[in-house]
MDAnalysis code that builds the backbone (N, CA, C; Angstrom):
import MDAnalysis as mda
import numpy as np

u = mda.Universe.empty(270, n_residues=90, atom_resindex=np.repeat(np.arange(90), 3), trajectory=True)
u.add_TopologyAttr("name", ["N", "CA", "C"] * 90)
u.add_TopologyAttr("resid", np.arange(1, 91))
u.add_TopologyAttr("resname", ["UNK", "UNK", "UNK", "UNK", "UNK", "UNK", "UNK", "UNK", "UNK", "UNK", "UNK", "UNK", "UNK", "UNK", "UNK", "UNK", "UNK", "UNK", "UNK", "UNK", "UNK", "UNK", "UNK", "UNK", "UNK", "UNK", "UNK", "UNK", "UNK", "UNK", "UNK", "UNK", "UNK", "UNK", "UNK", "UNK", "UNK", "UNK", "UNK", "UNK", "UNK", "UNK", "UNK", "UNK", "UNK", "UNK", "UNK", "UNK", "UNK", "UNK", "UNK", "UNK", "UNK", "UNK", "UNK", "UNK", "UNK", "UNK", "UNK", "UNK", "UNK", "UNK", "UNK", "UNK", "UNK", "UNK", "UNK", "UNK", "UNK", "UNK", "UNK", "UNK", "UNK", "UNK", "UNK", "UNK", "UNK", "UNK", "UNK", "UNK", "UNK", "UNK", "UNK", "UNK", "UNK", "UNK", "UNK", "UNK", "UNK", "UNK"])
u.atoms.positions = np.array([
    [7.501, 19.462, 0.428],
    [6.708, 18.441, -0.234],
    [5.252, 18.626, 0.205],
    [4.557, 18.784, -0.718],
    [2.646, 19.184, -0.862],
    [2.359, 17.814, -0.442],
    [1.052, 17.311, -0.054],
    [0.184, 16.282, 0.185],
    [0.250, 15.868, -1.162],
    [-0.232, 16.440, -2.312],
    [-0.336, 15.780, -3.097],
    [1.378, 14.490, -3.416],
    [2.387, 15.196, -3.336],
    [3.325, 14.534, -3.582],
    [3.548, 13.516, -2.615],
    [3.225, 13.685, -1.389],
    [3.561, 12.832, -0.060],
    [2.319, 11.607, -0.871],
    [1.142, 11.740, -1.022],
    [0.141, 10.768, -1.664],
    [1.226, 10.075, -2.199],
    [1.414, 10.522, -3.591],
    [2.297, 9.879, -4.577],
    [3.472, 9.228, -4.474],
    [4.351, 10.067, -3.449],
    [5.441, 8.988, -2.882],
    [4.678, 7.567, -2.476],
    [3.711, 8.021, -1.486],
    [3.727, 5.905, -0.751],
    [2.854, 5.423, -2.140],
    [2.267, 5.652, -3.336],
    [1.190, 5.140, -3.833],
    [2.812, 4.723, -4.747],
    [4.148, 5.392, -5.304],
    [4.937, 5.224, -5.591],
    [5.973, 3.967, -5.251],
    [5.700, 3.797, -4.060],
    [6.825, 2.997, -2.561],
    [5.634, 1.557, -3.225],
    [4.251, 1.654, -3.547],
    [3.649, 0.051, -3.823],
    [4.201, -0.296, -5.338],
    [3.558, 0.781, -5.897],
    [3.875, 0.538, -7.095],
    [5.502, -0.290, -7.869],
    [6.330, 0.639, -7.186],
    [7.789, 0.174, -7.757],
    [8.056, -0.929, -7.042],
    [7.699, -1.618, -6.206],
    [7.911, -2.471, -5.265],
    [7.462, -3.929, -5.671],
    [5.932, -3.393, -6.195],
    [5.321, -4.972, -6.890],
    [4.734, -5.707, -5.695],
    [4.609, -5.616, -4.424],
    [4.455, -6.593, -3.322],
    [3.486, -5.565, -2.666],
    [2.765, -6.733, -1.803],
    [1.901, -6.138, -0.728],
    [2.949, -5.801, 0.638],
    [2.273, -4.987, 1.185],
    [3.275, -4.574, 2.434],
    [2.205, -4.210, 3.728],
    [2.696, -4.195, 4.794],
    [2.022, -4.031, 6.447],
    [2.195, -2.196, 6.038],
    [1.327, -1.729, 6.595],
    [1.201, -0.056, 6.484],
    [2.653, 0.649, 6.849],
    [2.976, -0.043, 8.178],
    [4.357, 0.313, 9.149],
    [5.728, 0.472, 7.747],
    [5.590, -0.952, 7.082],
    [6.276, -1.221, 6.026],
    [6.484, 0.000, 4.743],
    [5.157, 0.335, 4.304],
    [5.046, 1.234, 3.144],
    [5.909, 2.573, 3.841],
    [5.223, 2.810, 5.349],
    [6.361, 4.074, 5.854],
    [7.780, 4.312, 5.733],
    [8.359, 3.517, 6.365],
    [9.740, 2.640, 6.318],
    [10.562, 3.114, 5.079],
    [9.330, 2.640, 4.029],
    [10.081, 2.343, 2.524],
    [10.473, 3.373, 1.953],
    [8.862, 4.652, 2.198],
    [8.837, 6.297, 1.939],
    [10.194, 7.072, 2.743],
    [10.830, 6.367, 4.114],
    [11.592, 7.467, 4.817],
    [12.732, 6.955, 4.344],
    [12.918, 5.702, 3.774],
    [14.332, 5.124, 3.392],
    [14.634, 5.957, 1.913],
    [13.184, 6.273, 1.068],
    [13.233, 7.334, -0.176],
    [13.156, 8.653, 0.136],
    [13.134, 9.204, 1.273],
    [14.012, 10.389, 1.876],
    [12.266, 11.287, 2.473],
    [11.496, 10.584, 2.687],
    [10.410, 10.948, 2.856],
    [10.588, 11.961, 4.290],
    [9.974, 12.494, 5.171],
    [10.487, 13.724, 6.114],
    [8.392, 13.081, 6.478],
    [7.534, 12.793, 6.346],
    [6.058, 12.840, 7.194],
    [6.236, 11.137, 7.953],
    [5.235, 11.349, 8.700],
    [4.621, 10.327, 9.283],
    [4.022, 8.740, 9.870],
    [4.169, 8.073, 10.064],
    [3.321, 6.389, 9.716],
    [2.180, 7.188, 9.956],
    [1.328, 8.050, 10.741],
    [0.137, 8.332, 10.781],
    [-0.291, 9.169, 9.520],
    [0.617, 9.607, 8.822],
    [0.082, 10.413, 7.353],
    [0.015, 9.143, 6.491],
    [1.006, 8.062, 6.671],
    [1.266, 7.042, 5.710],
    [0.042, 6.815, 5.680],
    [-0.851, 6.501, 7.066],
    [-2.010, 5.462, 7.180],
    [-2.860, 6.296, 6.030],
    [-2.716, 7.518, 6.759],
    [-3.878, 8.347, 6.007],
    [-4.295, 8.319, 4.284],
    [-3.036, 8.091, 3.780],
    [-3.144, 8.606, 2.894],
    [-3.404, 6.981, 1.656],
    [-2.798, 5.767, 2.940],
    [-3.246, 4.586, 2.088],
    [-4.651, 4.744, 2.025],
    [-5.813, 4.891, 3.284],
    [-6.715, 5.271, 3.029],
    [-7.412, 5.991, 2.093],
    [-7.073, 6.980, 1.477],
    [-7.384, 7.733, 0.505],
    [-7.293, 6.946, -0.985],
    [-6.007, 6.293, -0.802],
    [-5.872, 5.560, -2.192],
    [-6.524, 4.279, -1.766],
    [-6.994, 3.399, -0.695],
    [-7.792, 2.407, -1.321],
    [-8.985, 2.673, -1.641],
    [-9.838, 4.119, -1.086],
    [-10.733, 4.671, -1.707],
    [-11.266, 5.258, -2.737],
    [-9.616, 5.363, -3.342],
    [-9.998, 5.560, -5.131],
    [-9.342, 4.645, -5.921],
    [-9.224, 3.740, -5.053],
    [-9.139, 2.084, -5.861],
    [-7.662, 2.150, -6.446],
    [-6.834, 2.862, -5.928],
    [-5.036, 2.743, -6.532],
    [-4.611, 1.772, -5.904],
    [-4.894, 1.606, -4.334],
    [-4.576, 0.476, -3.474],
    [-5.637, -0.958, -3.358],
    [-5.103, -1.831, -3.510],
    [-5.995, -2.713, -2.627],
    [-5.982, -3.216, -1.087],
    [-6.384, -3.598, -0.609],
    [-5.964, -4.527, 0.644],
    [-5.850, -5.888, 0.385],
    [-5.016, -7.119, 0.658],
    [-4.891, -8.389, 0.695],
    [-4.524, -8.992, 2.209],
    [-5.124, -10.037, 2.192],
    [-4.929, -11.006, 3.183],
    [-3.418, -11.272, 3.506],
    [-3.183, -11.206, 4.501],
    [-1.857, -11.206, 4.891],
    [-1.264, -13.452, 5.151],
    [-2.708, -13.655, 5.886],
    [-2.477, -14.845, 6.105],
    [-2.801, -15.876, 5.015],
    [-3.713, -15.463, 3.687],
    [-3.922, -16.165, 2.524],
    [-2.551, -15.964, 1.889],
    [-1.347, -15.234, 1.966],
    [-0.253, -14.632, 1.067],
    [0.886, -16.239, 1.766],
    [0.494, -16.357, 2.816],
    [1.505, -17.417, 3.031],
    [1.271, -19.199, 2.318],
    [-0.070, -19.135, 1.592],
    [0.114, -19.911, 1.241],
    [-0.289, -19.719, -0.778],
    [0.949, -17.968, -0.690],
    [1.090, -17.984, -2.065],
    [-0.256, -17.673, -2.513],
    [-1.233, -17.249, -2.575],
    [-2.509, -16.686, -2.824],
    [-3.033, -15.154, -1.969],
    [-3.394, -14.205, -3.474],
    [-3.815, -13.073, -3.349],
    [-5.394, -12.833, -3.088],
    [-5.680, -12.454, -1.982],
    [-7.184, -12.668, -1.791],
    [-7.471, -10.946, -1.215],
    [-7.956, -10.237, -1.938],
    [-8.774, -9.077, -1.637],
    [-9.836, -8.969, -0.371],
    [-9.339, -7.995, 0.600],
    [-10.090, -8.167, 2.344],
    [-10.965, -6.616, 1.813],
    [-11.618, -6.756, 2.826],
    [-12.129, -5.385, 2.771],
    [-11.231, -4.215, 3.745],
    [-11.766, -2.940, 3.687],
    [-10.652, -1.906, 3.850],
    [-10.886, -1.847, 5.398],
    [-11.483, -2.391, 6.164],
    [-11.815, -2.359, 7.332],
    [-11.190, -3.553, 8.132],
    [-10.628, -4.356, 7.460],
    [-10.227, -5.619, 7.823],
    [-8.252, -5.373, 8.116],
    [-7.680, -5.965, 8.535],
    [-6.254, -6.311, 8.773],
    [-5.967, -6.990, 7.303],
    [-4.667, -6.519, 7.092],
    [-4.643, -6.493, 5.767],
    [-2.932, -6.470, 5.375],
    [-2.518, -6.395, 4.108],
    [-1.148, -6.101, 3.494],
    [-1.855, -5.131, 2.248],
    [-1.274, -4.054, 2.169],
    [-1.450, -3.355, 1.060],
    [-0.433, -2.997, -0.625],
    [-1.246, -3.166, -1.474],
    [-1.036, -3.598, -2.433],
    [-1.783, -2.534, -3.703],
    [-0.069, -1.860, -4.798],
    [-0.966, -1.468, -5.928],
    [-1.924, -2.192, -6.653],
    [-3.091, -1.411, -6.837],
    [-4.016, -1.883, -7.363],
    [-3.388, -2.918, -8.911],
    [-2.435, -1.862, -9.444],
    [-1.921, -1.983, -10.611],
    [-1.077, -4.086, -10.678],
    [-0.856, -3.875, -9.620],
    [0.835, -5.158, -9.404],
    [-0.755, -6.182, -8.942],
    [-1.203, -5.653, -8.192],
    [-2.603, -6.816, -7.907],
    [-2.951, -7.432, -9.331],
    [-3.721, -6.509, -9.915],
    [-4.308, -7.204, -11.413],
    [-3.036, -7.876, -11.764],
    [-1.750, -7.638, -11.841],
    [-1.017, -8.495, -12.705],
    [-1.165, -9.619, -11.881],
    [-1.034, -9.715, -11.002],
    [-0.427, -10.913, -10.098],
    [-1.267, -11.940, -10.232],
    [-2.848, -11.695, -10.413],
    [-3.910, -12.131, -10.492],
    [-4.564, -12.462, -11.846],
    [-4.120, -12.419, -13.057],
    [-5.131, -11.753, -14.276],
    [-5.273, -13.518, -14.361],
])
């Protein structure tokens, strides 16, 4: 499995999922779908996708009271397809 596909698996693991998730979480989800890399590639590569805007970041502690609030990428966070965000939100 190429980087490019390892990308696509976790950007895959948000997408089909619909929910924001803790980074640790998105890993988890990739090795339970037979994934063979990293939580430190996981991180990497959420990085990459919230930088081309596939991912967002959300507030982990705004989610408990049922509200999606966009953090910045530097902040503690739950990550979230960009895609399942807009719906959740429109």
């Amino acid at each position: 499995m190429g980087p490019s596909d390892r990308r696509a698996r976790v950007l895959a693991v948000l997408e089909q999922s619909g929910v924001a998730m803790k980074g640790v979480d998105v890993w988890r989800n990739c090795k339970v779908r037979g994934a063979t890399f990293e939580r430190r590639t996981t991180k990497y590569y959420l990085a990459q996708l919230l930088e081309d805007g596939q991912v967002v970041k959300v507030d982990g502690s705004a989610m408990e009271g049922a509200e999606l609030e966009r953090v910045d990428s530097s902040e503690r966070g739950h990550f979230m397809a960009r895609s399942a965000f807009e719906e959740y939100t429109k």
